[in-house]
Structure formats: structure tokens, C-alpha cells
N, C-alpha and C positions, 0 to 999 in steps of 0.2 A: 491583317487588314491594313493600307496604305491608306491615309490619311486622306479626306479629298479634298478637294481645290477650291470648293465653294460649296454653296446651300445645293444649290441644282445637282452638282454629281452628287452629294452627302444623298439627297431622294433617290437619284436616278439609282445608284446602288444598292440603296434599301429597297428600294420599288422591285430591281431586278432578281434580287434573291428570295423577296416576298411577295410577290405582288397580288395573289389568290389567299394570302391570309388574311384574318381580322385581325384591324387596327383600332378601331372603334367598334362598342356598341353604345347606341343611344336609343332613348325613346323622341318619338316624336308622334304628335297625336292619339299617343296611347298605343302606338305600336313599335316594336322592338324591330329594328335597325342593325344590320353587320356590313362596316364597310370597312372594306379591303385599303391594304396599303395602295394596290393600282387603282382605285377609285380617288382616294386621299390627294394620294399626288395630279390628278386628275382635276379634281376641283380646284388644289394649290395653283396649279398652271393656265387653267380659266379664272382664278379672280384674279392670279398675278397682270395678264393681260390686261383685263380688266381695271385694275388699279393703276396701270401704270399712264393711262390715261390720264385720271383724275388726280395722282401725283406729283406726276411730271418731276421736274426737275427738283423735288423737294427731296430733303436727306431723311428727315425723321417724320413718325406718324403715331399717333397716338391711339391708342386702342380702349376704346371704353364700353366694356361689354360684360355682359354675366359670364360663367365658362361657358363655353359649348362647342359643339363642333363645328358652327360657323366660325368660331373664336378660333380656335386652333387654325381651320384652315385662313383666315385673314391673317394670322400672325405671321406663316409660313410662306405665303406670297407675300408680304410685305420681304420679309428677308430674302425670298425667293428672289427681288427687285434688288438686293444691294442695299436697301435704307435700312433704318433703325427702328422697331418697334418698342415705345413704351407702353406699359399695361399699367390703365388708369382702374383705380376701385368705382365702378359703379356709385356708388352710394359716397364720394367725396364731392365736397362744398365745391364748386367751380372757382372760390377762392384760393383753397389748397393748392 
């Protein structure tokens, strides 16, 4: 496997040799959830847009969230953008 050139083709490749398998299972209101790698990348590339809006011309972004699969995919459109994501702990002082 060739190495790829960026976050976008690193997805686009995994997406195209998997794209109908499970990537995730989550619960979500008590009900059990299976989302495929072409879902994933899917939402990645709607919140990427999304974000790049409210971004803009900023390098880095901070991520302050419990895990989840919202988490995951904000993490991944943030890199999907070119910027930098830090993963802040929930539960740190805003002094830290």
C-alpha cells in the first residue's frame, strides 16, 4: 500500500476498500447504532465544510469533548481542513 498524500486520500482509500463495513458501533438513546466507514467519512466531509466556515483562516482548534462519535468525526474534519487538533480533558480547570 502507497503511502497517501493527505488525510482526504488516507479516507478516500480506506472509504473505497471498505466503505459497506462497520466502523463504529455506538449506542445512542438506548439504541444500538452500525456505521459504516462510507457513512464516517460522509459526516467527516459535512462537518469539514461546516467548520471551515467557522474556522476560517485559523491553524489549530481545540477539541473539548467526552469520546464519541461526534468526537471522532469533529477530530477528523478538523485534520480533514489542514489544521491541527488538540484533545482537551473534559474535566481540566480552564486554568490548565
Amino acid at each position: 500500500m502507497s503511502h497517501p498524500k493527505d488525510v482526504y486520500h488516507f479516507l478516500t482509500r480506506i472509504t473505497s476498500q471498505y466503505a459497506e463495513r462497520v466502523l463504529f458501533t455506538c449506542i445512542r438513546d438506548k439504541k444500538l447504532y452500525h456505521i459504516t466507514y462510507g457513512a464516517f467519512f460522509e459526516d467527516v466531509k459535512k462537518t469539514a465544510r461546516h467548520l471551515q466556515e467557522i474556522l476560517g483562516g485559523e491553524r489549530r482548534t481545540a477539541i473539548a469533548a467526552e469520546n464519541s462519535y461526534e468526537w471522532m468525526v469533529y477530530y477528523w474534519a478538523v485534520m480533514l481542513l489542514g489544521k491541527s487538533a488538540v484533545m482537551i480533558d473534559p474535566e481540566m480547570h480552564p486554568e490548565e
